[in-house]
C-alpha positions in Angstrom: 0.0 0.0 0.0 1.3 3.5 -0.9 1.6 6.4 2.2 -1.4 8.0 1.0 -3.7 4.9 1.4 -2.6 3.2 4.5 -2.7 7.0 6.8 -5.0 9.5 4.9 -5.2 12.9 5.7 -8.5 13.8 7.6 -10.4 16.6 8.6 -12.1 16.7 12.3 -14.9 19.4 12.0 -16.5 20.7 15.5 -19.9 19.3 16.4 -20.4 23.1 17.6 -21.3 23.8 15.0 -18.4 26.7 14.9 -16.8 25.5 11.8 -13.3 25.2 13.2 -11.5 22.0 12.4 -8.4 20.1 12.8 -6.9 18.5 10.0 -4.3 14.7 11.1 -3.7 11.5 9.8 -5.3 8.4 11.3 -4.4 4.5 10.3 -7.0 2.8 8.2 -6.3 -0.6 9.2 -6.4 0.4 13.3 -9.8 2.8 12.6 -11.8 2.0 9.4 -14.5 3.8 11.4 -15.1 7.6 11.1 -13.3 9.0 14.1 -14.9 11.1 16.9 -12.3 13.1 19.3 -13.2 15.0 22.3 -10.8 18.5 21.5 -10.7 22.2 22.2 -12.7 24.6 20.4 -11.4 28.2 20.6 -14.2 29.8 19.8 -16.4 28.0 22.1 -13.8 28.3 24.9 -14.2 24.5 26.1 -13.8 21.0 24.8 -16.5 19.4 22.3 -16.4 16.4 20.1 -14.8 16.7 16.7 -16.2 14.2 13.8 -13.8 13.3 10.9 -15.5 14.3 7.7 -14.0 13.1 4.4 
């Protein structure tokens, strides 16, 4: 498998509903999942979940 297909680049986009995101990798053989993350959203001011979109 090449780079790009075994760790993809992913975006984490607040469930805020701010718009702010995150953008990482994650391994598709560990997660094949979507990924939910608990992070910090500046604009809230306080930690919220963070869905990977595609």
């Amino acid at each position: 498998m090449a780079r790009n297909e075994l760790r993809p680049i992913i975006k984490l986009r607040s469930t805020a509903g701010t718009g702010y995101t995150y953008v990482t990798r994650k391994s598709r053989r560990n997660d094949p999942d979507r990924t939910v993350l608990r992070k910090y959203d500046p604009r809230v001011g306080r930690h919220v979940d963070f869905r990977e979109e595609r």
